[in-house]
N, C-alpha and C positions, 0 to 999 in steps of 0.2 A: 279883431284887435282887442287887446287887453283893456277894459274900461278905468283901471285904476293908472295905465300910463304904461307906455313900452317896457318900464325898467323895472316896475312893481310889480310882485307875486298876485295874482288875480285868486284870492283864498278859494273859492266856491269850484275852481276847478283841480285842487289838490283832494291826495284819498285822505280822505277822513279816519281808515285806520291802516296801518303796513305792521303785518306778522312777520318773524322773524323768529327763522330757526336757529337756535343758538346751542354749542356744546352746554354738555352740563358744567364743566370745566369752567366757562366764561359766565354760566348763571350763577356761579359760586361765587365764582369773584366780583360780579356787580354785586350782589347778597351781602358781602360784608364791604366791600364800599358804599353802597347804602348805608348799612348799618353803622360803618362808623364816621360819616359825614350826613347822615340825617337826610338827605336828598333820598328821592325817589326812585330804582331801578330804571327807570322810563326818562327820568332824566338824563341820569348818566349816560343812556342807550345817546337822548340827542345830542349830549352834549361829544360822546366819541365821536358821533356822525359828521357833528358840524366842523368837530377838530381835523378827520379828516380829507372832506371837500376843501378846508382855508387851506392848507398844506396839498391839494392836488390845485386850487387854484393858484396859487402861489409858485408851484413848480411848472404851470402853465407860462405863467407870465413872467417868468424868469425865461423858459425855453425862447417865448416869444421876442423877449428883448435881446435874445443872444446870448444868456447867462451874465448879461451885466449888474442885474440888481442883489 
């Protein structure tokens, strides 16, 4: 069992680092999204990540409800 609670990320058992092959195509274009929002490649990397898990969670819980939401 999760020491931090059923519903909380337990940090000590995620990887510490995830490579990712990426076109050169898509390293360009984080490169100058970087560049011209100041953030980090590696951010941008999580921040696409996390936009798209809310939008697979999202179409989840839509499916689940019926398509009512």
């Amino acid at each position: 069992m999760n020491p931090a609670g059923p519903w909380e990320i337990d940090q000590t058992r995620l990887p510490q680092q995830v490579e990712l092959d990426l076109p050169a195509e898509v390293m360009d274009w984080l490169q100058k999204r970087s560049a011209q929002s100041g953030r980090s490649v590696s951010e941008l990397i999580l921040e696409l990540i996390d936009q798209g898990l809310q939008q697979r969670r999202d179409a989840a819980q839509e499916d689940a409800s019926g398509g009512t939401n």
